[in-house]
BAVORO-479096 format. One record per residue (C-alpha): residue in three letters; residue number from 0; y negated, x, z; chain. Coordinates in steps of 0.1 Angstrom, whole numbers, plus 2048, in hexadecimal, padded with zeros to 3 digits. Each point is the difference from the previous one (the first is absolute). Layout:
BEGIN
<resn->ALA resi->NUM y->Y x->X z->Z chain->A> .
...
end
This chain:
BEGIN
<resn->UNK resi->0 y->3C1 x->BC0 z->8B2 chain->A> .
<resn->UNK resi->1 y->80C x->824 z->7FF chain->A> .
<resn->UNK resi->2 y->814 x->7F5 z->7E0 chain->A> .
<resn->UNK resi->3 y->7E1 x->7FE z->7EB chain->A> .
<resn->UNK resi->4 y->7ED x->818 z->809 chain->A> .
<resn->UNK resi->5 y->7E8 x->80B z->7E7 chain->A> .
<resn->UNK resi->6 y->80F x->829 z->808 chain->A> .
<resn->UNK resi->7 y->821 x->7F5 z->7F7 chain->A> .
<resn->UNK resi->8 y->7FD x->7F7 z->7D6 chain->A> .
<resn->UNK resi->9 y->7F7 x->827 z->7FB chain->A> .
<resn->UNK resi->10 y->81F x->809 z->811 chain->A> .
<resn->UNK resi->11 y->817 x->7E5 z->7EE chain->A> .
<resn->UNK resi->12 y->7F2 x->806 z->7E0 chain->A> .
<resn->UNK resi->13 y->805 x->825 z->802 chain->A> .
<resn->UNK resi->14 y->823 x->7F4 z->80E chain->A> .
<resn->UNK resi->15 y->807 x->7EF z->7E0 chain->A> .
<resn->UNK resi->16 y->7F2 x->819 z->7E9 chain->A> .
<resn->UNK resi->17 y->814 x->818 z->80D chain->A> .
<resn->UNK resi->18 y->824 x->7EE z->803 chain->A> .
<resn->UNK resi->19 y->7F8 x->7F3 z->7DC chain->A> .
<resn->UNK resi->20 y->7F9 x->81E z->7F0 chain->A> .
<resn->UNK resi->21 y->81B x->813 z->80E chain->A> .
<resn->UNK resi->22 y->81A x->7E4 z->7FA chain->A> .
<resn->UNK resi->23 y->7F7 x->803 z->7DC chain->A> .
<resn->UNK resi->24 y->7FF x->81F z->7FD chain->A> .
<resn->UNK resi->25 y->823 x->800 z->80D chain->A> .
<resn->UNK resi->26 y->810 x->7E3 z->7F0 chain->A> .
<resn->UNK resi->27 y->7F3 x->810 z->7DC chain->A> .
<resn->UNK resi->28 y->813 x->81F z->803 chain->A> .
<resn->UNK resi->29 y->81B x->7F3 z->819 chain->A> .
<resn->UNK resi->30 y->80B x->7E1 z->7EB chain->A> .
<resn->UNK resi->31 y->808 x->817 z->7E0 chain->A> .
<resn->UNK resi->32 y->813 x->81B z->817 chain->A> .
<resn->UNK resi->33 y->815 x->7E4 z->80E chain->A> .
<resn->UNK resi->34 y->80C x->7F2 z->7E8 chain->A> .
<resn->UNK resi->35 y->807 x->81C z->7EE chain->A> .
<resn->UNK resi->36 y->815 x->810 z->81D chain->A> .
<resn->UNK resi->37 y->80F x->7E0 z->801 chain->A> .
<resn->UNK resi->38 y->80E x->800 z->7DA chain->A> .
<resn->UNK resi->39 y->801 x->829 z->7F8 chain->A> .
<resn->UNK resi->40 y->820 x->815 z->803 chain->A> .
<resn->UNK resi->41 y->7F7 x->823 z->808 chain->A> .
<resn->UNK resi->42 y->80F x->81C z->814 chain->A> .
<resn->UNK resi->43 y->7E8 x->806 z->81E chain->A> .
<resn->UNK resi->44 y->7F9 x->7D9 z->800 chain->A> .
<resn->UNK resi->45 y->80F x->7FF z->824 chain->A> .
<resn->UNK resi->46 y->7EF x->81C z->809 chain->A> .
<resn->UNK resi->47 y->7DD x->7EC z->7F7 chain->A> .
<resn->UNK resi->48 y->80D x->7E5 z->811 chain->A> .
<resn->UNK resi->49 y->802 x->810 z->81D chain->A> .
<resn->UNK resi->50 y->7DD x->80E z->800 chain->A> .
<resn->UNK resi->51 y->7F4 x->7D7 z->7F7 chain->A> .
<resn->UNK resi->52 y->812 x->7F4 z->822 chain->A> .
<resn->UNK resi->53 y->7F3 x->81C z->811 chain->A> .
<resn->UNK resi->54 y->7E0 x->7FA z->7F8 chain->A> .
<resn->UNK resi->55 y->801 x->7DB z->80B chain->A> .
<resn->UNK resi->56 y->803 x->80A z->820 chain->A> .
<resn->UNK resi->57 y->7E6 x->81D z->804 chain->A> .
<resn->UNK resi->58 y->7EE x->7FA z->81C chain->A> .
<resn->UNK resi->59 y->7DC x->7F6 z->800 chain->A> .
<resn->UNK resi->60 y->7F1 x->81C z->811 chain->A> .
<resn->UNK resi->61 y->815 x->81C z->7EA chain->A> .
<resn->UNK resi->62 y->7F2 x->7EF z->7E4 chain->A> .
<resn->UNK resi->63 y->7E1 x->807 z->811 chain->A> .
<resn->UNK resi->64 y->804 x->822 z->806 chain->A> .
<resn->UNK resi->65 y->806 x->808 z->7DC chain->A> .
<resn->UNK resi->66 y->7E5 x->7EE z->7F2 chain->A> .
<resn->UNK resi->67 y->7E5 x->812 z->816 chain->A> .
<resn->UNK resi->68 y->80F x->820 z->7F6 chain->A> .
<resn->UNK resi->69 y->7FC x->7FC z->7DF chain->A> .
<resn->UNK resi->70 y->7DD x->7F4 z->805 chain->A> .
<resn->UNK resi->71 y->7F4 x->816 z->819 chain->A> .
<resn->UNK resi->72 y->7EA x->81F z->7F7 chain->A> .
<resn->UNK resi->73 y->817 x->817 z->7FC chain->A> .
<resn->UNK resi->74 y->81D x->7E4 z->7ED chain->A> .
<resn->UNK resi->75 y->803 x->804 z->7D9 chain->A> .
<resn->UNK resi->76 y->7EE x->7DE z->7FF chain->A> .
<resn->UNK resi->77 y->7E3 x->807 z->814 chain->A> .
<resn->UNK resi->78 y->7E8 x->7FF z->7DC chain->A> .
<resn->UNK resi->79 y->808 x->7DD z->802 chain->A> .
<resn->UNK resi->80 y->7EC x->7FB z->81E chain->A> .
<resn->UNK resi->81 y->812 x->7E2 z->80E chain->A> .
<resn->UNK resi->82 y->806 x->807 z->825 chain->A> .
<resn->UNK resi->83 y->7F4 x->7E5 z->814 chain->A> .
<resn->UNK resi->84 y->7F9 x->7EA z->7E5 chain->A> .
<resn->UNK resi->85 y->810 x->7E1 z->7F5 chain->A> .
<resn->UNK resi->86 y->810 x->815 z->7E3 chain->A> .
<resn->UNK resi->87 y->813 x->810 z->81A chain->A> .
<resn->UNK resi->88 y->80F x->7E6 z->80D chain->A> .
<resn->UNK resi->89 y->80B x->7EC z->7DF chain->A> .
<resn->UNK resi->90 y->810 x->820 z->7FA chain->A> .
<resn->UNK resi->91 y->814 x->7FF z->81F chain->A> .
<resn->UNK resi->92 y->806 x->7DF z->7FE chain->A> .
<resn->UNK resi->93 y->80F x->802 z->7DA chain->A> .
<resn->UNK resi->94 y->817 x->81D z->812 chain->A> .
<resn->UNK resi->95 y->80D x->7EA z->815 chain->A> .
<resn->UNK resi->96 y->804 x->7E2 z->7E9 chain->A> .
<resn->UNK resi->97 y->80E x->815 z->7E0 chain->A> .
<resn->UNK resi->98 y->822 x->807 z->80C chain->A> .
<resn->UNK resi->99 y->805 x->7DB z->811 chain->A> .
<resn->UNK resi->100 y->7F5 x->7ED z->7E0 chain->A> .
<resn->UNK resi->101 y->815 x->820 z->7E8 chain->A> .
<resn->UNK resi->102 y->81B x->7F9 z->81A chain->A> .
<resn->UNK resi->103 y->802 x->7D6 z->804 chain->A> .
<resn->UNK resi->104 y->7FE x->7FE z->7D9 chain->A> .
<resn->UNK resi->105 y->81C x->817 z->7F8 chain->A> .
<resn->UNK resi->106 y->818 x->7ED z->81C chain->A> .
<resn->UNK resi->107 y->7F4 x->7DF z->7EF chain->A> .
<resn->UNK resi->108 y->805 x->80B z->7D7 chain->A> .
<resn->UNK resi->109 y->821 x->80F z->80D chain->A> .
<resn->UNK resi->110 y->80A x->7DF z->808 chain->A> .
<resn->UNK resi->111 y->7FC x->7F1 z->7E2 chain->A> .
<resn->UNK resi->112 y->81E x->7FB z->7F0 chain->A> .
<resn->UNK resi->113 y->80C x->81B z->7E8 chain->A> .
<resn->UNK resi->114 y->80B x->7E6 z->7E7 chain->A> .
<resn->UNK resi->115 y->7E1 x->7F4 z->7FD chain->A> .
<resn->UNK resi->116 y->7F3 x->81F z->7F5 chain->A> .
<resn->UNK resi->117 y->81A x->808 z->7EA chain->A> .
<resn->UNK resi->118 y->7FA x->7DF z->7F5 chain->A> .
<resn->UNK resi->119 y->7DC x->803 z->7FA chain->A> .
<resn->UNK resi->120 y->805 x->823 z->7EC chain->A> .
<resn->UNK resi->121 y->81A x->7F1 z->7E9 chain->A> .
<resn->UNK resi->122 y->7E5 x->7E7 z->7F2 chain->A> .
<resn->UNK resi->123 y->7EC x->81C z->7F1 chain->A> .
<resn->UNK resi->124 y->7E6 x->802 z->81F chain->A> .
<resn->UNK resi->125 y->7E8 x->81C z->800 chain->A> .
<resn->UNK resi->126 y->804 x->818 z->81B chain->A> .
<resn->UNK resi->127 y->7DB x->7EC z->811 chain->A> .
<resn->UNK resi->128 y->80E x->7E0 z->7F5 chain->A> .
<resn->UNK resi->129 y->81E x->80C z->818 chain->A> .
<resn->UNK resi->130 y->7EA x->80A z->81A chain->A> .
<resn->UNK resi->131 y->7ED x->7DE z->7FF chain->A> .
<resn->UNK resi->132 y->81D x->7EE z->800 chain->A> .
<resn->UNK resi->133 y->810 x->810 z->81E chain->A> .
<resn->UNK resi->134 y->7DD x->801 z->816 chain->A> .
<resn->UNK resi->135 y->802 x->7D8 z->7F9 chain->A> .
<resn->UNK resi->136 y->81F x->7FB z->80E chain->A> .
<resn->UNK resi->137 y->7FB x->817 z->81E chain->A> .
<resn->UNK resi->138 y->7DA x->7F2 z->805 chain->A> .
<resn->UNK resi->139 y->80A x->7F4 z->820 chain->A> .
<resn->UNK resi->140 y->80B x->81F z->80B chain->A> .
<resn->UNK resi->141 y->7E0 x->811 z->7F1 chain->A> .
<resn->UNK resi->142 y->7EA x->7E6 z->814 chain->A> .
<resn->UNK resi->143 y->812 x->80A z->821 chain->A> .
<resn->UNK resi->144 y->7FD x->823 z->7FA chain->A> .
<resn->UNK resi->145 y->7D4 x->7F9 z->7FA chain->A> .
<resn->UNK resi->146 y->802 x->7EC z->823 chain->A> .
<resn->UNK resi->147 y->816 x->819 z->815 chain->A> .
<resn->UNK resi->148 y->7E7 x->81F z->7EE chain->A> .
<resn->UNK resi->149 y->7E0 x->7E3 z->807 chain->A> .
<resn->UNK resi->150 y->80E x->7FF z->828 chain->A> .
<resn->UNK resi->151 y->804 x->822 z->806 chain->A> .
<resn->UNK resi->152 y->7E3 x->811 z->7F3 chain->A> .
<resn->UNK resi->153 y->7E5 x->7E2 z->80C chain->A> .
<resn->UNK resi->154 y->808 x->802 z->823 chain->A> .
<resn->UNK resi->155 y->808 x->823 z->7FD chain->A> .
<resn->UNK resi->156 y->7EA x->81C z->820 chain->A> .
<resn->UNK resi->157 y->80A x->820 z->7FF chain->A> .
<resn->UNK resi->158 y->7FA x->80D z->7DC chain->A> .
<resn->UNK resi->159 y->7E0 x->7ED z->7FC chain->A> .
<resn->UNK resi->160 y->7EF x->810 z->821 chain->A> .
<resn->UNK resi->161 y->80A x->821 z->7F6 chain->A> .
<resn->UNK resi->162 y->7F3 x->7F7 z->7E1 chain->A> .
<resn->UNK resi->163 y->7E4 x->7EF z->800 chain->A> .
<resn->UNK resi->164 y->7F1 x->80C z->826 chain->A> .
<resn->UNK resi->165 y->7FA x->7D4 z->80B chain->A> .
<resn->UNK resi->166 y->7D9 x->807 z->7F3 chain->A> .
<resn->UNK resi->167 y->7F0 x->7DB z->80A chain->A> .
<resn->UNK resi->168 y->7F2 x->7F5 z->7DB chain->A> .
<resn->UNK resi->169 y->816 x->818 z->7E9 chain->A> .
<resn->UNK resi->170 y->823 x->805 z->80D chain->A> .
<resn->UNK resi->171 y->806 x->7E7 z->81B chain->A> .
<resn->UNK resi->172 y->81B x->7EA z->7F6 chain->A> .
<resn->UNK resi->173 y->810 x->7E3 z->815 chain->A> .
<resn->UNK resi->174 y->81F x->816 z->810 chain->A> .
<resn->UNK resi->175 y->7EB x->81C z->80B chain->A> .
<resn->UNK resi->176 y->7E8 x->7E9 z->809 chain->A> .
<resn->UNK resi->177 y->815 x->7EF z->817 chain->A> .
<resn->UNK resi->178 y->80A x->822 z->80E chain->A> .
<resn->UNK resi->179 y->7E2 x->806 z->80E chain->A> .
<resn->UNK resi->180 y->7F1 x->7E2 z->808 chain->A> .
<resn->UNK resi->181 y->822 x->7FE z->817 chain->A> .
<resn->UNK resi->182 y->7F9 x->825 z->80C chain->A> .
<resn->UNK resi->183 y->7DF x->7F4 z->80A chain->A> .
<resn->UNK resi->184 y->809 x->7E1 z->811 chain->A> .
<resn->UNK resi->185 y->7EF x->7E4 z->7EA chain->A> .
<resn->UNK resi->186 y->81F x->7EC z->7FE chain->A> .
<resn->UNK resi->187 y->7F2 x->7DF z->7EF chain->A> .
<resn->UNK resi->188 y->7F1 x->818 z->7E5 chain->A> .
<resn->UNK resi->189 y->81E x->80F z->7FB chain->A> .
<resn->UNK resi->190 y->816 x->7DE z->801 chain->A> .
<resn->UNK resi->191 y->7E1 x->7F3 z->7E6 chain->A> .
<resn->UNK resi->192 y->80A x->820 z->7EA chain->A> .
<resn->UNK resi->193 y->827 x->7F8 z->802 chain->A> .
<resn->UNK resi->194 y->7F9 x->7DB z->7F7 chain->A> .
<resn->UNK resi->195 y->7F2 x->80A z->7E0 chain->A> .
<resn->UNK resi->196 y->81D x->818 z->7F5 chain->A> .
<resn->UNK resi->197 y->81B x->7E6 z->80B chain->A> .
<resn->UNK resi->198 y->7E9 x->7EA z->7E5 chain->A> .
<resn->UNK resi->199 y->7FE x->819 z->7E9 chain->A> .
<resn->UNK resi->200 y->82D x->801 z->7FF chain->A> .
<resn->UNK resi->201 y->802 x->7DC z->803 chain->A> .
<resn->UNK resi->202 y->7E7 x->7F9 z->7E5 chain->A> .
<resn->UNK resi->203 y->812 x->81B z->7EA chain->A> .
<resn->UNK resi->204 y->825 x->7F5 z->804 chain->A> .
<resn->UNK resi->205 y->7EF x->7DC z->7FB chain->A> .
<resn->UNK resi->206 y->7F8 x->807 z->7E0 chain->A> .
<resn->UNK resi->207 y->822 x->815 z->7F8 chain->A> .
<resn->UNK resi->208 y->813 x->7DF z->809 chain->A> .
<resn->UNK resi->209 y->7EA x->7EE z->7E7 chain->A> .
<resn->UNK resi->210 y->804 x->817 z->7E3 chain->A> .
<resn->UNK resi->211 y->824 x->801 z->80E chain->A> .
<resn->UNK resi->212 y->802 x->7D9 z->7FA chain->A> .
<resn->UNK resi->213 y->7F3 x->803 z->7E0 chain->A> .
<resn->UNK resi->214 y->813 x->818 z->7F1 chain->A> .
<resn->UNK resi->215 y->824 x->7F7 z->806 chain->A> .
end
């Protein structure tokens, strides 16, 4: 079977290595960002807002576009060496997932009752103890915000091709890899490829609903 061919574990391991780093990457500085836009008062906070929903909806291939830019030769990053590289696109990937995850977390810590908080500061919390407090009862929000960011980027074209160039054995992932095996015709490779990223979300949100389950 197509499915488990021995040329497809490179591709969904590099797949995975890829979504998971960049997902990290973006949940570490996203999470903090969020909620703090969700709790600060500060002129210009609408402003930033702004620029957050914006960016949720930056298309893929803009994201791209800026990306190779700044990696090309003659970009400011170009030392870094990363064009067409798996660097490259965790990079664009955590462009695309920052301001979703920033973006769902300050919608879901907005919504947590401001009595609460006030509640919560009138004990004597720390400022983190705050912070902790909040992110616990917004977790499901948080967790939604990780899933939407884990769906986009994973099955996610544009900016990785641009990227990462499809190189069979270093860039290939399973979106542009069912691009071209498409574009070439091979239509039960390609439906083999799409198996295993509709595995890859289900097995993901699987295990969301468990840690879901478990902590409410």
């Amino acid at each position: 079977m197509r499915a488990f061919d021995p040329e497809l574990w490179p591709i969904v391991w590099l797949t995975l290595r890829v979504t998971i780093t960049s997902l990290a990457i973006a949940a570490a500085v996203g999470i903090p960002v969020g909620v703090w836009l969700g709790l600060a008062r500060f002129p210009g906070k609408q402003t930033l807002t702004a620029l957050v929903y914006t960016g949720m909806a930056l298309p893929p291939v803009v994201v791209g576009l800026l990306v190779y830019l700044l990696l090309s030769r003659s970009g400011p990053l170009a030392f870094l060496e990363w064009l067409f590289t798996p660097n490259a696109m965790i990079l664009a990937q955590t462009v695309m997932a920052l301001p979703l995850v920033t973006g769902l977390v300050m919608g879901a810590v907005a919504a947590v009752p401001s009595e609460l908080v006030r509640q919560i500061r009138s004990l004597g919390a720390t400022p983190r103890q705050v912070w902790w407090a909040i992110l616990r009862e917004a977790r499901l929000g948080v967790l939604f915000a990780l899933l939407v960011a884990f769906g986009r980027i994973v099955s996610e074209v544009g900016a990785a091709y641009m990227v990462g160039g499809n190189i069979q054995g270093q860039t290939r992932v399973l979106s542009t890899a069912i691009m071209m095996e498409t574009g070439k015709g091979d239509f039960a490779l390609a439906l083999a490829l799409g198996g295993w990223l509709l595995v890859l979300a289900l097995s993901v949100n699987l295990a969301a609903m468990r840690l879901q389950g478990k902590t409410l």
